[in-house]
C-alpha positions in Angstrom: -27.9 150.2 247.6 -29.2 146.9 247.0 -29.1 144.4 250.0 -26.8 142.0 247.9 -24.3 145.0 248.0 -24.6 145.7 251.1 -23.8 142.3 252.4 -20.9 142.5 250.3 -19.6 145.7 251.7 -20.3 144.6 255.0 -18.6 141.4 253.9 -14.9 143.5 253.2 -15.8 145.4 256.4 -15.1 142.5 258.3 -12.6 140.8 256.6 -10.6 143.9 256.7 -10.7 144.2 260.4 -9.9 140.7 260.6 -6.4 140.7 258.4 -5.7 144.0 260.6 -5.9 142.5 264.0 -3.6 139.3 262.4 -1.3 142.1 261.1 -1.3 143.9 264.3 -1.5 140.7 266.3 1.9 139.6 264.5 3.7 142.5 264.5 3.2 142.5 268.4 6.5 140.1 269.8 6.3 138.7 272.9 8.8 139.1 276.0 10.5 135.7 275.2 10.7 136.9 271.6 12.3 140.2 272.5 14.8 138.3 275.1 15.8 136.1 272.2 16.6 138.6 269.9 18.5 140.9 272.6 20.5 138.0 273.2 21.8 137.3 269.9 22.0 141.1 268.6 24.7 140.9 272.3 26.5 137.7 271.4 25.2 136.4 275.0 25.2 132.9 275.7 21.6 131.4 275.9 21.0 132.8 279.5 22.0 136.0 278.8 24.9 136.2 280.3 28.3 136.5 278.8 29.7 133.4 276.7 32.2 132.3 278.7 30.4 132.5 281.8 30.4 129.1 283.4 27.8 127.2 285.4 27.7 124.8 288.5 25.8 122.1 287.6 26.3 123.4 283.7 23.3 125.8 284.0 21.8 127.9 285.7 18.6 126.9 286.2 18.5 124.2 288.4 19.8 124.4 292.2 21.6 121.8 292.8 20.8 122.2 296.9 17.6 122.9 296.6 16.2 120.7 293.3 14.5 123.9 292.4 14.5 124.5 288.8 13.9 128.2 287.2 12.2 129.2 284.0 14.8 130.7 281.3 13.3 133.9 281.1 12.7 134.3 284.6 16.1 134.0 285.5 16.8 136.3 282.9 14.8 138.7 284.2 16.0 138.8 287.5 19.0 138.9 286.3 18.8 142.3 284.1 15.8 143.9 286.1 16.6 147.0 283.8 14.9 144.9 280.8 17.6 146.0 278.1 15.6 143.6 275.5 12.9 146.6 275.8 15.4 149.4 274.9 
């Protein structure tokens, strides 16, 4: 092989792995991606509870006697510590 082909070869080489990890990379979703779609394939509200559930303070993230505040998806998670959004 001449070295002009055997840049080129090495050339596709590595582009193919490249396009593979994106491929693989995207295919991969992430926990708030999986939470998301569990929630609407269960017609929960956007906490993942029930849609008619009803909140002090209108959500349930914030604590009103403490000022804390709460990420989404923790408080999802503690929630359902059986992780249905992986099932």
């Amino acid at each position: 092989m001449t070295t002009k082909k055997i840049i080129i070869v090495a050339g596709l080489i590595i582009l193919m792995a490249v396009i593979g990890f994106a491929i693989l990379k995207e295919g991969k979703l992430s926990k708030e991606q999986l939470i998301e779609a569990w929630i609407l394939e269960n017609n929960l509200n956007q906490y993942g509870d029930p849609k008619e559930t009803v909140y002090t303070g209108g959500t349930p993230l914030f604590n009103e006697m403490t000022g804390e505040s709460i990420d989404k998806y923790d408080y999802i998670s503690r929630n359902h510590p059986d992780r249905p959004w992986l099932k």
